[in-house]
C-alpha positions in Angstrom: 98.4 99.4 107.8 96.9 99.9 104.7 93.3 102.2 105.3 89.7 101.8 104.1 89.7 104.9 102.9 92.9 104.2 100.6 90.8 100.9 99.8 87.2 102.8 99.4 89.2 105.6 96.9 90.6 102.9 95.2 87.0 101.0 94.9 85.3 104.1 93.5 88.2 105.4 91.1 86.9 105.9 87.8 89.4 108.7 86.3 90.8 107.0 83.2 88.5 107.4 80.3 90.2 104.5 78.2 88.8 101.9 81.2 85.8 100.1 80.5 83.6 99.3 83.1 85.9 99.9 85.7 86.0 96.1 86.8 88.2 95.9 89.9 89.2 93.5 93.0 86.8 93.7 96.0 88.5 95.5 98.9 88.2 92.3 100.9 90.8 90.5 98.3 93.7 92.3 99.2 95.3 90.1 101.5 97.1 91.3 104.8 96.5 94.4 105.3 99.3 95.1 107.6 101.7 93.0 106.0 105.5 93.1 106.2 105.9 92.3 102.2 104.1 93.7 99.1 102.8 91.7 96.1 102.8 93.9 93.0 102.1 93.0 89.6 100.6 95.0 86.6 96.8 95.1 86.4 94.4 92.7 86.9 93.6 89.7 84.8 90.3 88.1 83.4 90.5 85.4 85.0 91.4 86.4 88.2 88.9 89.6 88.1 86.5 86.7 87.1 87.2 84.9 90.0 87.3 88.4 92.4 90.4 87.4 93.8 94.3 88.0 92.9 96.5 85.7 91.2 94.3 83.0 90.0 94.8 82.9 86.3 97.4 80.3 84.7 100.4 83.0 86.6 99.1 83.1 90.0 98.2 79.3 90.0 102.0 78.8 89.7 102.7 80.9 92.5 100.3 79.8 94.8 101.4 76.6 94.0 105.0 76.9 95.4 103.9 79.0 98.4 101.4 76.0 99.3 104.9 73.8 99.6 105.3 76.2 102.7 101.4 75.4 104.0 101.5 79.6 103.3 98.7 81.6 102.2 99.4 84.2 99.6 96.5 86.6 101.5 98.4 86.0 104.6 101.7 86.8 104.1 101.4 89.5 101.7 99.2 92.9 100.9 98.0 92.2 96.9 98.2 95.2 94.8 98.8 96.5 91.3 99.7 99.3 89.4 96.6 99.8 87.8 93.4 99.1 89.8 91.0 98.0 86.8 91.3 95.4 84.7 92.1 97.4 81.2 89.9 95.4 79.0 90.3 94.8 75.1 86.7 94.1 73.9 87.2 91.0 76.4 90.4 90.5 76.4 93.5 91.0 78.8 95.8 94.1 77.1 99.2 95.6 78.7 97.8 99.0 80.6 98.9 102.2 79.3 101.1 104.9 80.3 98.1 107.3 81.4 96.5 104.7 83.1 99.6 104.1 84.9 100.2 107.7 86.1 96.5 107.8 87.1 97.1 105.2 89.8 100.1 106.1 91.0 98.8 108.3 93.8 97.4 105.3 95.0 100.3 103.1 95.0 101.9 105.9 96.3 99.1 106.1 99.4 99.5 102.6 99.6 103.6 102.7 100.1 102.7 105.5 102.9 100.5 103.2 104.7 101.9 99.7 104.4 105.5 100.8 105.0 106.6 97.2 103.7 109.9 95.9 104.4 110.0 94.3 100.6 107.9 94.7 97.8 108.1 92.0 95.1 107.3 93.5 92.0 106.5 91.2 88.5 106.9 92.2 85.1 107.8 94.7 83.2 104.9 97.5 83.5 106.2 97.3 87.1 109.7 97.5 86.5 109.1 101.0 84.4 106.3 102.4 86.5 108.8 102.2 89.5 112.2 102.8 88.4 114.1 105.1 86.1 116.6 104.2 83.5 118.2 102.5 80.8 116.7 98.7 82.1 115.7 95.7 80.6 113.6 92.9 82.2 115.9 90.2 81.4 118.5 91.9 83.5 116.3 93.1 86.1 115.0 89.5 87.3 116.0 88.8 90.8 118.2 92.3 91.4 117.1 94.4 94.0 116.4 98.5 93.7 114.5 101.2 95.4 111.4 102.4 95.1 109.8 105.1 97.7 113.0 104.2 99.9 111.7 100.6 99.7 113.3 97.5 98.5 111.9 96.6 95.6 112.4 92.8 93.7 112.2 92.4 90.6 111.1 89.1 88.9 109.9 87.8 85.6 105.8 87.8 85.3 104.9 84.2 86.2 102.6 84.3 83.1 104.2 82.5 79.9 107.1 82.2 81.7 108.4 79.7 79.3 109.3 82.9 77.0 111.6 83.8 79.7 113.4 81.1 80.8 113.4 77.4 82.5 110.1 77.0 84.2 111.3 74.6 86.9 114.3 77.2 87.5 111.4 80.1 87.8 110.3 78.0 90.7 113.1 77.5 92.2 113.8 80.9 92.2 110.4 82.0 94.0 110.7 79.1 96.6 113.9 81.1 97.6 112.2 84.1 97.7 109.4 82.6 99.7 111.7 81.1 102.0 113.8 84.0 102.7 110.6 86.2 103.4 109.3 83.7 105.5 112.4 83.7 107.9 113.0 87.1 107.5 116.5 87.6 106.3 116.3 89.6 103.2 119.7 90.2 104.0 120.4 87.3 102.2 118.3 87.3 99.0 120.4 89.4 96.5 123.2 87.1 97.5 121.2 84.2 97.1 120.5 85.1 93.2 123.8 86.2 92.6 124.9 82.4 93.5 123.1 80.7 91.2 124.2 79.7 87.8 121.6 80.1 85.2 123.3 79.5 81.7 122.1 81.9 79.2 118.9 82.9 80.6 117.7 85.4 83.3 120.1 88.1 84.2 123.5 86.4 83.4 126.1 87.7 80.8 127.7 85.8 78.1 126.7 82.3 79.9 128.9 82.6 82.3 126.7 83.2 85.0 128.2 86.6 86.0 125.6 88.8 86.7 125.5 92.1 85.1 125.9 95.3 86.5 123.4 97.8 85.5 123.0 101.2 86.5 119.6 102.5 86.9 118.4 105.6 88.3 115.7 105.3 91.1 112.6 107.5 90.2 112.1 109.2 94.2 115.6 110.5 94.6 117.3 111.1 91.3 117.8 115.2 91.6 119.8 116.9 87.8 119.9 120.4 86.6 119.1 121.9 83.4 121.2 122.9 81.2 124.1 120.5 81.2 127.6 122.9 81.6 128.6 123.8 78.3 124.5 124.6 77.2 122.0 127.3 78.6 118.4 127.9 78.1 117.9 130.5 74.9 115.2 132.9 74.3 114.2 130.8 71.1 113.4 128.4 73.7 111.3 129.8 76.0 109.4 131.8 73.1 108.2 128.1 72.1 107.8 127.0 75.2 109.7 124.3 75.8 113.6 123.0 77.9 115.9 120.6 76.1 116.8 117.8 77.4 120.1 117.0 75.9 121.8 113.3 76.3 123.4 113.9 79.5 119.9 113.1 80.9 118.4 111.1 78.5 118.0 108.1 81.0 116.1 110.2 83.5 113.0 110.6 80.6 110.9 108.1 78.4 112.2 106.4 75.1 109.1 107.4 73.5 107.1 110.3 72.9 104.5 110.6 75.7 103.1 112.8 78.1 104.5 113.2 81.5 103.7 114.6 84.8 105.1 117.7 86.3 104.7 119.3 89.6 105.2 123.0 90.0 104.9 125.4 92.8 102.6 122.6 94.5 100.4 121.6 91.3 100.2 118.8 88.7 100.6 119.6 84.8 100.3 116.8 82.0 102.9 118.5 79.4 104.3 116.8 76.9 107.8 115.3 75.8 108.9 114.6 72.2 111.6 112.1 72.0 114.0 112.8 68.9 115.5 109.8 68.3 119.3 110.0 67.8 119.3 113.9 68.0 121.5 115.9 70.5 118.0 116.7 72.5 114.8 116.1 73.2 112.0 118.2 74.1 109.8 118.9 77.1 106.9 120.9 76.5 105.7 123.0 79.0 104.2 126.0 77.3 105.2 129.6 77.9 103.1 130.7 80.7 104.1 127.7 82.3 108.1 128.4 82.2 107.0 132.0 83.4 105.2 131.0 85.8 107.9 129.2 87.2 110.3 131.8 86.3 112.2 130.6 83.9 115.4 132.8 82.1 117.2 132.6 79.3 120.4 131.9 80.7 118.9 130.1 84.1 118.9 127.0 85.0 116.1 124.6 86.5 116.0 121.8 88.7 114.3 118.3 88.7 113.4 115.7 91.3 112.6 112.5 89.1 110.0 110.9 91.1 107.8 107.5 89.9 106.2 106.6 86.7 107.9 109.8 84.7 106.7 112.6 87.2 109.1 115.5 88.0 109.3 118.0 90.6 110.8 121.3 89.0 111.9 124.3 90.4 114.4 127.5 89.5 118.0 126.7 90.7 118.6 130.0 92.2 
């Protein structure tokens, strides 16, 4: 059962300094606090902040709409959430939260996880997809395939919001009335299979209209466990005099496409450090500064291994 302590920390977060106003959901709008499922989607929305309550703008109309066919309450069947808390306003406007803002709330989804213990959650979008999972992914192959996420299953499905971009509207709600129904009974034995049945032409996650779904590998963020350096490479004094590790391509899927800054946890605390991403280049580079990597104990020669958590944040310790 989700707290009101996790709800009162989430109501008096104001950590990210690129959040204006820090314009959130009352803690009363959440929905079922000891709910079997989990509703995630991004951040919140205008219209929907407007209105104090999730999932009302043109998106969460359409879902509401198709869980009313089932006289079902979104706030009773689920616990509401989002990756980001605040509504991450653009002098008025709606904009795509960013990847600080993302790690920021993290610790709260991940308090939330803790508490809820859901048996699904249904994730929307792709901010969710790459906050929760690790890997070479793309949306339009992730819509209706289930992963894991904190040992959960996690659903993936298009953001109901200009869906039209994505693919048949009337077949986007057939899809959701079979996840509503499936939820409703309880058999999420059966959903996977259920999406893997249907026929969608070119559109969604099928390959070469055909319908056959693709296989794609992805690497979950909470269990994924490498070791640096690959066999054939070591760590060199060059490298640790300029602080950083290499992270060559046999784990280029584990780290962003982009450079950004991502979160490390050593010997118990955090550290923002940063990784440049080379583009085609044998490696990349993760910064973590030389007292850091003596800290930690870091050789030339040595190795060091990672625990890929969510949202890019790594667990590192010397592989003795």
């Amino acid at each position: 059962m989700i707290t009101q302590e996790t709800l009162a920390g989430i109501a008096e977060c104001q950590r990210c300094t690129t959040i204006i106003g820090y314009e959130k959901f009352p803690s009363s709008s959440h929905g079922n606090l000891s709910a079997d499922y989990m509703l995630l989607s991004e951040a919140p929305g205008k219209m929907s902040i407007d209105n104090g309550r999730f999932w009302t703008g043109t998106g969460g109309r359409l879902i509401r709409s198709v869980l009313h066919e089932f006289n079902v309450e979104l706030e009773d069947l689920f616990y509401l959430t989002d990756v980001v808390k605040c509504w991450p306003d653009n002098r008025g406007n709606n904009r795509k939260p960013n990847s600080q803002e993302i790690r920021n709330c993290l610790r709260f989804f991940q308090q939330e996880i803790g508490e809820l213990k859901p048996r699904m959650i249904i994730g929307f979008g792709r901010v969710v997809k790459d906050a929760l999972l690790l890997g070479e992914i793309q949306m339009k192959n992730a819509h209706g395939k289930i992963y894991q996420a904190f040992d959960i299953p996690l659903l993936l499905l298009f953001h109901p919001s200009n869906i039209n971009l994505h693919m048949n509207r009337e077949t986007y709600k057939e899809d959701l009335r079979m996840v509503f129904q499936v939820l409703i009974s309880g058999r999420l034995e059966q959903l996977e299979q259920s999406f893997n049945d249907k026929k969608y032409g070119c559109v969604s996650h099928v390959d070469s209209c055909k319908g056959k779904a693709k296989k794609t590998q992805v690497f979950v963020n909470n269990s994924s466990t490498f070791i640096l350096p690959a066999q054939g490479n070591s760590i060199t004094d060059k490298d640790l005099q300029k602080g950083y590790l290499r992270i060559t391509k046999d784990f280029k899927q584990y780290f962003p496409e982009s450079n950004q800054y991502v979160n490390m946890i050593i010997l118990g605390n955090s550290y923002s450090v940063r990784f440049v991403h080379r583009g085609n280049k044998r490696s990349h580079l993760l910064y973590l500064g030389k007292p850091l990597l003596s800290e930690l104990g870091v050789q030339a020669g040595g190795q060091v291994q990672f625990l890929a958590k969510s949202g890019y944040v790594y667990e590192i310790s010397v592989d003795q």
